[in-house]
C-alpha positions in Angstrom: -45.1 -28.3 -10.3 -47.8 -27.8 -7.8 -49.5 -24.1 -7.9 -47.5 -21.8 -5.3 -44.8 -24.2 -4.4 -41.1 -23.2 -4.9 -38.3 -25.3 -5.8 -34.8 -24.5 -4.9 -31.4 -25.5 -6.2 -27.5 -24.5 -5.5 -26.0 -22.8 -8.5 -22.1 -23.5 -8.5 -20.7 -20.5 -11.4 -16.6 -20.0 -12.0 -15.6 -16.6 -13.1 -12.5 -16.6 -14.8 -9.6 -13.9 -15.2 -6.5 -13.2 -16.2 -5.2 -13.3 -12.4 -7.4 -16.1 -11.1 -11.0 -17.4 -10.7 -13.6 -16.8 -8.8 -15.8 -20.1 -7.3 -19.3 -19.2 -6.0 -22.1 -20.9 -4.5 -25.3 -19.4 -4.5 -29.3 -20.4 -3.9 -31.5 -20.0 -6.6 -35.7 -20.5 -6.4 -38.2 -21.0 -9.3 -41.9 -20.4 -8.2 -44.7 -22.2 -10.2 -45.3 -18.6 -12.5 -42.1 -18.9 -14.3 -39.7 -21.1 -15.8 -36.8 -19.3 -14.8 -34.7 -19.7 -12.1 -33.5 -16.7 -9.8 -30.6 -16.3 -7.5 -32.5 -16.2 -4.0 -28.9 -15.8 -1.7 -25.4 -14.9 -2.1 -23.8 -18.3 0.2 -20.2 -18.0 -0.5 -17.2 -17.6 -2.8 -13.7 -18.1 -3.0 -10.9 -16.7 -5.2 -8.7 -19.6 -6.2 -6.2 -19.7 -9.2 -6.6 -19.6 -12.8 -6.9 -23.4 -12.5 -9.8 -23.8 -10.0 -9.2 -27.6 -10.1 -6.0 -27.2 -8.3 -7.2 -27.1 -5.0 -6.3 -29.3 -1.8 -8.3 -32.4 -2.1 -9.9 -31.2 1.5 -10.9 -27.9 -0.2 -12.7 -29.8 -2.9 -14.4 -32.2 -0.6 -15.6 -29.2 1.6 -17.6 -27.7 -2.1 -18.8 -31.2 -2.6 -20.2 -31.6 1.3 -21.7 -27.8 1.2 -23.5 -28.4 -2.0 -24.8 -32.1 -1.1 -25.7 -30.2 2.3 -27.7 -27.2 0.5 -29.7 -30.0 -1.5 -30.6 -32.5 1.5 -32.2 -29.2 3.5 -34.2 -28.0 0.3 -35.2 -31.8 0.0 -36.0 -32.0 3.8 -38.5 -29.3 3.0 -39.9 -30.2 -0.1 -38.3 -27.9 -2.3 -36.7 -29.9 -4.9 
């Protein structure tokens, strides 16, 4: 990586409990120092059921659209 650029990526996590399950999207940025990433931004979430997969095939597409979205901007800057 070159020295002081930052890359970014969308980190997509599932938190899981007894009641239901938690989807969140967040940013994360790793600087040239480090080879760890760190969550930059707090984007969204959404409580589903236990069985996150069970959404409306609209609902999914919308994750899918937001992430690819996320990506094309950090690539538009040069931060992949």
């Amino acid at each position: 990586m070159e020295q002081g650029r930052v890359k970014r990526a969308v980190l997509v996590s599932v938190e899981v409990a007894s009641d239901g399950s938690t989807i969140s999207l967040d940013d994360v940025v790793q600087s040239n120092e480090e080879a760890t990433w760190t969550k930059a931004d707090h984007v969204t979430h959404k409580t589903v059921g236990r069985d996150f997969t069970n959404l409306p095939d609209s609902e999914l597409a919308d994750f899918g659209h937001y992430i690819l979205a996320r990506l094309s901007a950090f690539q538009s800057r040069d931060e992949l």
